[in-house]
Structure formats: C-alpha cells, structure tokens
VEXPAKE-244545 format. One line per 2 residues: number of its first residue (from 1); for each residue y, x, z of N, C-alpha, C. Coordinates in pm, 1 decimal. Layout:
VEXPAKE-244545
NUM> Y:X:Z:Y:X:Z:Y:X:Z  ...
//
This chain:
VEXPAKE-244545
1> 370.9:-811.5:-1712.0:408.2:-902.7:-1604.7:360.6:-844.3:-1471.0  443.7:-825.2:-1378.9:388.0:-803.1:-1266.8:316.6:-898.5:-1117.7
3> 215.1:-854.1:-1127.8:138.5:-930.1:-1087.0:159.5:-994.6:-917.8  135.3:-1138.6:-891.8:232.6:-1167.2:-775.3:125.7:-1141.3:-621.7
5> 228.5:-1085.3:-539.2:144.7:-1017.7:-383.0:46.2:-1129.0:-379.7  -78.8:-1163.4:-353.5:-149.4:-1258.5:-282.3:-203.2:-1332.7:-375.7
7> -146.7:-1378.1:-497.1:-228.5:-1494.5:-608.9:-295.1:-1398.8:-661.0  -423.7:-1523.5:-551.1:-578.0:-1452.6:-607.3:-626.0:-1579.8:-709.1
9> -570.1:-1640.9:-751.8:-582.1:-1794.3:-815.2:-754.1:-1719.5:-963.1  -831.3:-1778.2:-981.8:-939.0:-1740.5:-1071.4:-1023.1:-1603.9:-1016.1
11> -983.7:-1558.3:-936.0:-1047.6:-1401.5:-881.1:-1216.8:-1418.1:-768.3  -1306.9:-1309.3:-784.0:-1372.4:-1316.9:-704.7:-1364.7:-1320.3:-550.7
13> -1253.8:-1308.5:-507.7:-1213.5:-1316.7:-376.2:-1200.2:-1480.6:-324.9  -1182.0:-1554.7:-435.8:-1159.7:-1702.3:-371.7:-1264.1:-1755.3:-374.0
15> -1347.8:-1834.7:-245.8:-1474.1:-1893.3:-215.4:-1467.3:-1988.4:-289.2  -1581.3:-2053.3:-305.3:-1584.3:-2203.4:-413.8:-1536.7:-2346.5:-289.4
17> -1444.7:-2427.2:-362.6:-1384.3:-2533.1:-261.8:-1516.0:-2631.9:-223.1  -1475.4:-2666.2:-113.1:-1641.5:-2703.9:-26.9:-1609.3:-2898.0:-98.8
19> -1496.0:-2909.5:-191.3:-1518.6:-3038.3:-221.6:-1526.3:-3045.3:-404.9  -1637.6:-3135.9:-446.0:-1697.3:-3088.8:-583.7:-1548.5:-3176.6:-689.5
21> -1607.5:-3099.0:-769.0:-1488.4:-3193.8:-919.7:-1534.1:-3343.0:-903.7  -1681.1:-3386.0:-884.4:-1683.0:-3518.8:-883.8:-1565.1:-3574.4:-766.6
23> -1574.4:-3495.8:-683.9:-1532.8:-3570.5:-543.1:-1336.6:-3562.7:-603.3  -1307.0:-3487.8:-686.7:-1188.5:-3452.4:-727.5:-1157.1:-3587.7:-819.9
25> -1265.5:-3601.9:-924.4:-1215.0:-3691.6:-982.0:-1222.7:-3847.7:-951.0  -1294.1:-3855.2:-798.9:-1248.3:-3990.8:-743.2:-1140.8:-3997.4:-635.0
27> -1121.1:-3886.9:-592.0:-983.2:-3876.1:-544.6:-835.9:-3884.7:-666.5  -850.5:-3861.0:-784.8:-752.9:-3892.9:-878.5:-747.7:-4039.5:-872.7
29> -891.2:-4096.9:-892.7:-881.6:-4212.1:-912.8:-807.8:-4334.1:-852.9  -848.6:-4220.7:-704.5:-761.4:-4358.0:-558.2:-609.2:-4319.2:-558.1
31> -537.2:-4242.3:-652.2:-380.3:-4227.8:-660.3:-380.8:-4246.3:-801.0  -419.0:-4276.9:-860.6:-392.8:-4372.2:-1013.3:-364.3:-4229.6:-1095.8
33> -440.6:-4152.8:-1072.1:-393.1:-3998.0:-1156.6:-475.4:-3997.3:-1254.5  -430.2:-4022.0:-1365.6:-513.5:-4002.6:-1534.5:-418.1:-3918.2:-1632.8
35> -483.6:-3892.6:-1769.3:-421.4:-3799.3:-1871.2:-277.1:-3836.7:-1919.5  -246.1:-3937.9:-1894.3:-97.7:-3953.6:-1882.0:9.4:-3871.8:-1792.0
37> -41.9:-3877.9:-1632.9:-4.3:-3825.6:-1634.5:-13.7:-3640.1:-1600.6  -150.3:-3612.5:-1645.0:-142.4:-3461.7:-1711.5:-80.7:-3424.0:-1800.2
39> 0.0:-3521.5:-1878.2:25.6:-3539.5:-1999.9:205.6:-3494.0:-1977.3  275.1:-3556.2:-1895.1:392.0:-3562.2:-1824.3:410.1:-3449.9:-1735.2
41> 256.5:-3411.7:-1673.0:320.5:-3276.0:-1569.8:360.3:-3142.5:-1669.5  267.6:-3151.6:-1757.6:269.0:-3033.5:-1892.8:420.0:-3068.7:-1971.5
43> 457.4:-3198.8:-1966.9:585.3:-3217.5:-2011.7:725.3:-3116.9:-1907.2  674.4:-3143.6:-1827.4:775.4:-3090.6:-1710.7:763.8:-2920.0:-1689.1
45> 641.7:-2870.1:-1746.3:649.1:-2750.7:-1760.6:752.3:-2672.3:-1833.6  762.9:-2716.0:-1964.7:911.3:-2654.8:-2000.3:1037.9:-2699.6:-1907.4
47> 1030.1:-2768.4:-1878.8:1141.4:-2795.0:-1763.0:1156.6:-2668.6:-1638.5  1059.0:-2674.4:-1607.1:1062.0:-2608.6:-1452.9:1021.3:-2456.6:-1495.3
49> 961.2:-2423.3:-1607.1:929.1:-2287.1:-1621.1:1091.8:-2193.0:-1615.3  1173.5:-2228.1:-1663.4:1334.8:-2161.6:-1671.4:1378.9:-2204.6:-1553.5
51> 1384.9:-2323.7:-1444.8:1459.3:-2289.0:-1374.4:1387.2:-2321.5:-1213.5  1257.1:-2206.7:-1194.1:1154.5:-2169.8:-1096.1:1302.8:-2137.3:-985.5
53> 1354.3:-2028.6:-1003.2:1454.5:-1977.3:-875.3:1529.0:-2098.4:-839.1  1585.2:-2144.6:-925.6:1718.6:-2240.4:-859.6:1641.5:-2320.3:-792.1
55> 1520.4:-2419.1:-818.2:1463.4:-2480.3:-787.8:1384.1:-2423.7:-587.3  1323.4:-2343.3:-638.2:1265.1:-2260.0:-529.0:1431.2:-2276.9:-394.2
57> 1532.1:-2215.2:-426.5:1684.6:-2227.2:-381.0:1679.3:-2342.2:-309.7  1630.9:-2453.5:-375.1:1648.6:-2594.9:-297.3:1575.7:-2607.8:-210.6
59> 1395.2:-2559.0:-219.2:1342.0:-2616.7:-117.1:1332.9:-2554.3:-22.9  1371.8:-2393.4:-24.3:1393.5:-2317.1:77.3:1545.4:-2318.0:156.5
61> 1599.5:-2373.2:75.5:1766.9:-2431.7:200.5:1689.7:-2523.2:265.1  1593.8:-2625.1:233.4:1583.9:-2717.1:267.2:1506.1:-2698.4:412.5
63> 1378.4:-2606.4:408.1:1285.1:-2565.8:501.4:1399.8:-2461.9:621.3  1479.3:-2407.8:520.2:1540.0:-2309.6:594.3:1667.3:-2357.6:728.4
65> 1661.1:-2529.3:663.0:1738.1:-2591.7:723.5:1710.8:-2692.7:872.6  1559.2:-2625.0:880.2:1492.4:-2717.3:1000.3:1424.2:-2638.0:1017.3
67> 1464.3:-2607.9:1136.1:1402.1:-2518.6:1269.6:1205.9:-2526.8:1287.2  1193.2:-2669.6:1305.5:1061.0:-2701.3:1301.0:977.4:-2636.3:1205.9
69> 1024.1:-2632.1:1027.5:928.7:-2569.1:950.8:981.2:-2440.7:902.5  1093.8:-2399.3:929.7:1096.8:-2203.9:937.1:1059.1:-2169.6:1023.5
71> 974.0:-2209.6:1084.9:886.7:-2167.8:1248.7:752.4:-2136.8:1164.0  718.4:-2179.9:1085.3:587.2:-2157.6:1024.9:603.2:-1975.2:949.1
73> 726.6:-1944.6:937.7:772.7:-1814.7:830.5:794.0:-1753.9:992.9  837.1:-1736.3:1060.1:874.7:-1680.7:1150.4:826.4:-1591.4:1247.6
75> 884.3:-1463.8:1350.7:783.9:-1418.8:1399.2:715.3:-1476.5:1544.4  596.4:-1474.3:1567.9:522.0:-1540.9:1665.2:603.2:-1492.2:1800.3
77> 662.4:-1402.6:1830.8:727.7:-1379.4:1958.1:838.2:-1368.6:1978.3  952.4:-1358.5:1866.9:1091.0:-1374.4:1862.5:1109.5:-1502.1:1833.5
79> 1064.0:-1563.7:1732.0:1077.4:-1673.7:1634.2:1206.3:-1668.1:1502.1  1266.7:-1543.1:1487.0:1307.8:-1471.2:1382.0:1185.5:-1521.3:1230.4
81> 1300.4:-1584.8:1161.1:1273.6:-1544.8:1022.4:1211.6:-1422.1:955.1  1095.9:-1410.2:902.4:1029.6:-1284.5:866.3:1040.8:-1313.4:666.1
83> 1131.0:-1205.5:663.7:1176.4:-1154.2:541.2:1086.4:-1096.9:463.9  1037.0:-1018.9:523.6:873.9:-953.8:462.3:791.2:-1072.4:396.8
85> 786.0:-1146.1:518.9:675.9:-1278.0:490.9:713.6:-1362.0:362.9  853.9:-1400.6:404.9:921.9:-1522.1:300.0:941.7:-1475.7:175.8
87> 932.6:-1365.9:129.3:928.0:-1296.0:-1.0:829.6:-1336.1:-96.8  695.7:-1263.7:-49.4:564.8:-1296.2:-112.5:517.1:-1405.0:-118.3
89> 574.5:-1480.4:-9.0:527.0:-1593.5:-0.6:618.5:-1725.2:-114.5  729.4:-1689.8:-198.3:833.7:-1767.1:-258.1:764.3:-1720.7:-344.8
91> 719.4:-1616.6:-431.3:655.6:-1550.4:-529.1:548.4:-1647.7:-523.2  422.2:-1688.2:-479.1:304.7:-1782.4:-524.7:370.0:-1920.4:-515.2
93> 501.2:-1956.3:-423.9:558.2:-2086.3:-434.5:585.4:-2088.8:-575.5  644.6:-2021.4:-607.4:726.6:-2058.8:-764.8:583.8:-2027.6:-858.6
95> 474.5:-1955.1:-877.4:385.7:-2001.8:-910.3:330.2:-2133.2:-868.5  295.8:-2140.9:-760.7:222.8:-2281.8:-779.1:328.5:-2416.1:-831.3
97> 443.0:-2401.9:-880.5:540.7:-2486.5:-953.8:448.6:-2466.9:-1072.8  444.4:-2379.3:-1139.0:417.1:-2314.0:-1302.3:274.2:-2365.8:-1300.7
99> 187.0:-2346.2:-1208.9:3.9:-2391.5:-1234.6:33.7:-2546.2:-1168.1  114.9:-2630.9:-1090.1:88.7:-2778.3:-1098.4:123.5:-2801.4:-1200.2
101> 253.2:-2760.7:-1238.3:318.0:-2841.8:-1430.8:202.6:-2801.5:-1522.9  147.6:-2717.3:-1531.6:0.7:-2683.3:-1608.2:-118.3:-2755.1:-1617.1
103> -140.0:-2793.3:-1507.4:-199.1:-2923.9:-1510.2:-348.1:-2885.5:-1574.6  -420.5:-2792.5:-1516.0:-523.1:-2753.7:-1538.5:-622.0:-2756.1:-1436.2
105> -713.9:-2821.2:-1459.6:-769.2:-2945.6:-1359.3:-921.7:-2903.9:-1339.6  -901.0:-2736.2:-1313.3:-1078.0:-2707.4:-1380.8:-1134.0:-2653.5:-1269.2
107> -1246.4:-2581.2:-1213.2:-1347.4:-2531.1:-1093.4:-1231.9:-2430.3:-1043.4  -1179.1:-2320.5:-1094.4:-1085.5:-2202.4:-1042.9:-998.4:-2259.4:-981.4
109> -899.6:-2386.5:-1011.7:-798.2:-2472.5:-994.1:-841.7:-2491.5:-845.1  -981.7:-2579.8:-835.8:-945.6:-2637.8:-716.2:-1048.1:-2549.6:-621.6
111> -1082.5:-2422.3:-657.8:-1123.0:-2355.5:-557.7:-981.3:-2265.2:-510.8  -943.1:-2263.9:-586.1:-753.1:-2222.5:-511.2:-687.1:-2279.6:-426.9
113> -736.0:-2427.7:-475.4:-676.0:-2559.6:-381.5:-740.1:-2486.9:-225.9  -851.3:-2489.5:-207.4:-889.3:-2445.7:-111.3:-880.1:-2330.4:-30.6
115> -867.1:-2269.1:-113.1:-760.6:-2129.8:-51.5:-644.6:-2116.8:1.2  -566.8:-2244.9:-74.3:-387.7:-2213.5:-11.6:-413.8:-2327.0:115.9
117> -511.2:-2415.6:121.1:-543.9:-2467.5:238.0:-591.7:-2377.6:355.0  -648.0:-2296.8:310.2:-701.0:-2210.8:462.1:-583.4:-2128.9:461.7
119> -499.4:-2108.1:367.8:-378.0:-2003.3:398.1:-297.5:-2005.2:520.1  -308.0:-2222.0:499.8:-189.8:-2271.6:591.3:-254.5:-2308.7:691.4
121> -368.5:-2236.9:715.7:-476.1:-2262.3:825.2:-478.4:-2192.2:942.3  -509.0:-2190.6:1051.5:-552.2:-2080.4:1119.7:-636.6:-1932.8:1105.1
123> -751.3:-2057.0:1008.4:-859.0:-1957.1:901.7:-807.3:-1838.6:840.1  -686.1:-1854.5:781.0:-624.1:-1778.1:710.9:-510.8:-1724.5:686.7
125> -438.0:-1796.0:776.5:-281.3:-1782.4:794.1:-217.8:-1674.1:807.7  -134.6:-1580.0:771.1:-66.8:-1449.3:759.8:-208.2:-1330.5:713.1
127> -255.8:-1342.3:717.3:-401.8:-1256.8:676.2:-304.0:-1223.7:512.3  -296.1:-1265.3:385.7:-246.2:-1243.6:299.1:-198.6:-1164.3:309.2
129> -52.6:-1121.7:365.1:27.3:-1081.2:403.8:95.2:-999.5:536.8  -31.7:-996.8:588.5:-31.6:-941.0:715.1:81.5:-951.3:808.0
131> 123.9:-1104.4:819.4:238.3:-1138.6:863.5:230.1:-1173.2:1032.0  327.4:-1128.6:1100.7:310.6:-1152.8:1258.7:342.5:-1301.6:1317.6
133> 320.3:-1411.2:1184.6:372.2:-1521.6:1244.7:273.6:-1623.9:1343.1  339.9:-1760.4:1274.8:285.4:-1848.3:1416.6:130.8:-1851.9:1330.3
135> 34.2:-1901.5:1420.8:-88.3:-1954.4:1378.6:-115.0:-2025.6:1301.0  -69.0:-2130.7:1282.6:-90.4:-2264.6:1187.8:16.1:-2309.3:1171.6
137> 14.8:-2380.5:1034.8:129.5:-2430.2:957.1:62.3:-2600.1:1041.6  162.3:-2709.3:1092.4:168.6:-2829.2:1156.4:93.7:-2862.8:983.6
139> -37.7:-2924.5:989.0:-64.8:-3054.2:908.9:75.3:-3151.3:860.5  90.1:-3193.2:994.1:210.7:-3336.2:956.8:304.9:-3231.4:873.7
141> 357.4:-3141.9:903.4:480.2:-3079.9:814.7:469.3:-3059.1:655.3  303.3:-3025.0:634.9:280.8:-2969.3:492.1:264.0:-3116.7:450.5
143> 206.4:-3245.4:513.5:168.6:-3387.5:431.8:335.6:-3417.6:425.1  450.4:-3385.9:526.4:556.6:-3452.8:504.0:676.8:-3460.0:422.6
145> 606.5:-3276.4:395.7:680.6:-3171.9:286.2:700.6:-3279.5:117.3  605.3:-3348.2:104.1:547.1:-3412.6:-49.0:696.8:-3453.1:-56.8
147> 752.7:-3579.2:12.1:885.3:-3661.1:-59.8:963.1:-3568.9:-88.9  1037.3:-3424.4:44.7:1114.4:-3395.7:-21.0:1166.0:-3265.0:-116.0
149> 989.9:-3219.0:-124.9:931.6:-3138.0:-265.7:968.2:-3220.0:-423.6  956.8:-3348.6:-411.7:943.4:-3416.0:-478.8:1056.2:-3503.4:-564.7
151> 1092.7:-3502.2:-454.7:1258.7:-3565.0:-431.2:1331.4:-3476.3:-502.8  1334.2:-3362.4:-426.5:1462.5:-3307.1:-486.2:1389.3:-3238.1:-638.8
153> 1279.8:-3225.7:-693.3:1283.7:-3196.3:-817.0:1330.1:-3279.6:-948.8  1350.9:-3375.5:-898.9:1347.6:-3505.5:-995.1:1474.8:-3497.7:-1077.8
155> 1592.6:-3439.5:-998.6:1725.3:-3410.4:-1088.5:1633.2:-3292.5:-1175.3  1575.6:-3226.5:-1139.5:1578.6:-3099.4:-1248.9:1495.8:-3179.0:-1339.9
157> 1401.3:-3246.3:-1315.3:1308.9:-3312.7:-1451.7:1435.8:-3388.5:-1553.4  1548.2:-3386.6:-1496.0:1639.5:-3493.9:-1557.5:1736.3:-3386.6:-1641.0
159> 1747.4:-3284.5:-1645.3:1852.7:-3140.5:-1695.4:1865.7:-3188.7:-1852.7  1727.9:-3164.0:-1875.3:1691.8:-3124.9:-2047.4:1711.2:-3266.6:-2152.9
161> 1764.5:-3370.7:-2094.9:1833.1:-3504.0:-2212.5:1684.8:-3627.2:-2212.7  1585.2:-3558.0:-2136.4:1446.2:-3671.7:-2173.2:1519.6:-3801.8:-2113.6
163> 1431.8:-3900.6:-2180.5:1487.3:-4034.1:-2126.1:1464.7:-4096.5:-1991.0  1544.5:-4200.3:-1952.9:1466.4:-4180.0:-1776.1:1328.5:-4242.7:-1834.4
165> 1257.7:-4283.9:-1890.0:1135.2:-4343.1:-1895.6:1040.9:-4208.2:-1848.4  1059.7:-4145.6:-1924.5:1020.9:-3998.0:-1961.7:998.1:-3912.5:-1836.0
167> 1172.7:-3938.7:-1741.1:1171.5:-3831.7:-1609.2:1068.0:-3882.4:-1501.8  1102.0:-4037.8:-1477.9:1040.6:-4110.0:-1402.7:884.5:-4107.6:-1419.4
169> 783.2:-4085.7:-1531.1:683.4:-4061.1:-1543.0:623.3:-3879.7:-1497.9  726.4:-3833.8:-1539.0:674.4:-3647.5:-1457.9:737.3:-3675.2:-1332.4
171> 825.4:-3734.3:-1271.2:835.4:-3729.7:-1096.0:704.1:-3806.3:-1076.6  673.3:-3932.9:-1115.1:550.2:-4000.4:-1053.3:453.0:-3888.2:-1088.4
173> 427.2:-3843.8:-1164.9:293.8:-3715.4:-1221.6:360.2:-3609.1:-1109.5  403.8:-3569.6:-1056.0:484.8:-3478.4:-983.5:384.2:-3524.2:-806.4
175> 457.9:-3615.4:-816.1:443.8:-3728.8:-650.8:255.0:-3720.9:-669.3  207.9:-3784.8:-767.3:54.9:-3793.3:-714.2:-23.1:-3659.8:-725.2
177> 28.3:-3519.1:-829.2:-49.9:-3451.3:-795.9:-15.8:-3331.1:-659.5  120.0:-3365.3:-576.9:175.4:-3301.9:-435.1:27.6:-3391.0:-331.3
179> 16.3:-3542.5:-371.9:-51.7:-3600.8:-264.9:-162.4:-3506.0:-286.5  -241.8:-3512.0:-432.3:-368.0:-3468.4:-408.6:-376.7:-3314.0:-395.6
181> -290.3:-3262.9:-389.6:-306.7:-3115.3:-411.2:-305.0:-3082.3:-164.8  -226.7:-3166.6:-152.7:-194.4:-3171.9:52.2:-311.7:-3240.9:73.6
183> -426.3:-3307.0:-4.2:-484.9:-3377.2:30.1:-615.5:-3300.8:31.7  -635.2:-3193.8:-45.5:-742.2:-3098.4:-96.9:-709.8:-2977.3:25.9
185> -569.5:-2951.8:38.9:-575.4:-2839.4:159.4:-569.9:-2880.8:252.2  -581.4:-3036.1:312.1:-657.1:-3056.3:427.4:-767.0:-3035.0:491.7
187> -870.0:-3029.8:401.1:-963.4:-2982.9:383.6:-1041.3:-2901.2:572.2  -935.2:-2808.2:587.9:-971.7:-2684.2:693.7:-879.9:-2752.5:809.5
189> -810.3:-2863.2:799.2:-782.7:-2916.7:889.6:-893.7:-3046.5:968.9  -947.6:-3082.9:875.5:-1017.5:-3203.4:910.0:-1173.1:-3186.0:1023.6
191> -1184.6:-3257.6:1073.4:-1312.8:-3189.9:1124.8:-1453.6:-3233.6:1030.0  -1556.6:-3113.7:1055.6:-1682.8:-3111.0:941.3:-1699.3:-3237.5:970.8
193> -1721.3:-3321.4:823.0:-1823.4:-3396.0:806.1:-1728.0:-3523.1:779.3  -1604.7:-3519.3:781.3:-1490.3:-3630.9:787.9:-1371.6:-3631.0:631.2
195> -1374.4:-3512.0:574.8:-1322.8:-3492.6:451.7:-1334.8:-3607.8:406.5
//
C-alpha cells in the first residue's frame, strides 16, 4: 500500500492532544455518542470503504463550488486553485472517511484529532505540504462544513439494501462523530484556557 503524503496518524511526529480521553468521553456524552453508535459507524465502513472516490467527487464539487471555501486550497496571491495542494490533501480526506467509519476511539485517534486541527490552523497550515496558500482555514467554514459532509453521505449509506432504520442510525453516528471530531480541532482556534 502506498503510503499517503502527510498521514502522520499513530507516528512520533504527532504531539499528544492537549484535551485528555476523560475530557473526550464527556464530550461524547453531551452529543449522545455511545457504542451504538460505534457500532453503526463500523457498519458504514463497508459502505464507504469501495466508494471513498465517488464520494470524495461530491464533497469536492461541492467546496469546489464556493468560492469562499476553495480559497482555503488556493494560492495566497493569485487565489488560483493549487493542484499540488488539493491532491495530497483528498488523499488524507478519503482517509479520514476510512479512520471515522473505524471508529477507533483510542490516545493516537485523538492526538490526530489535534493535528488535523492545527493543520487547519495558522499553527500549521500548508507546512504539510508546503503549500503557498491562504493562512487559515475560516473556523465558521470547517464547523459549517458538518451538514453538508453529512448530508450528502447519507444516499451512499443507503446503496447497499440496509434498512432505513439501519441508514438513519450510521448518518446520525456519521452527524455526531463530524460534531465531535470539528469540535476537537477547534481546539487551536479557541483561546488558552476556554476549550
């Protein structure tokens, strides 16, 4: 398998997330997130593991379709689409599809969380990738991203014949772990001491 530009996901390069598993597992708590539905995102893994591209297809027409958030891919002085950038960067997207449906909820997990938060940070932003873009990804854009990340996956949870009982439980498992996952890479947005 070849290994993807930038997912440093379990590696010594990723700092430990400055918020603990306790603090993780009362943040599940305040979005009603239990083994059910870990239970449903792992369901949706065979779903989404076969169709990562088409999927990826949607949410990048979608970004690609508003000026406001292909400004985040773009270069800082033309404002040109950076091809270089949007490459590597669709490569850990369609991973992080494959590790949310995985639903593996352990110290590496959410010290990653904290990593793709400083990614979309100033802290860290094009550093990966040594990309010439803008500075910071808008907060409001990545919290606003959730519905229609979310949204539009819900036909694909629906492909494979499960019942709607079934789909409707991995979109809701879908929906609360987008909140907590935007909610963990806020993190480098927030000011110290307010997390």
């Amino acid at each position: 398998m070849n290994p993807i530009p930038g997912y440093t996901h379990g590696t010594p390069s990723v700092s430990r997330s400055p918020v603990s598993l306790t603090d993780f597992e009362q943040m599940k708590a305040s979005v009603l997130f239990g083994e059910e539905d870990v239970k449903f995102l792992r369901m949706s893994h065979d779903i989404v593991k076969g169709r990562v591209e088409a999927i990826l297809d949607v949410w990048y027409g979608f970004v690609g379709s508003q000026p406001h958030l292909l400004a985040s891919f773009s270069g800082k002085t033309d404002g040109k689409p950076l091809g270089d950038y949007l490459t590597p960067v669709r490569k850990r997207f369609g991973q992080w599809i494959l590790d949310t449906s995985s639903a593996r909820y352990d110290q590496a997990w959410l010290d990653y969380q904290h990593e793709i938060g400083l990614r979309h940070h100033r802290v860290k932003k094009n550093k990966t990738d040594g990309a010439p873009s803008t500075d910071v990804v808008p907060f409001r854009n990545l919290f606003a991203l959730i519905f229609p990340v979310t949204f539009t996956l819900r036909p694909f949870l629906a492909e494979q014949g499960h019942s709607a009982e079934d789909v409707e439980k991995m979109y809701a498992a879908w929906v609360k772990s987008c909140l907590l996952q935007v909610t963990l890479w806020a993190h480098p947005y927030v000011k110290d001491g307010d997390f």
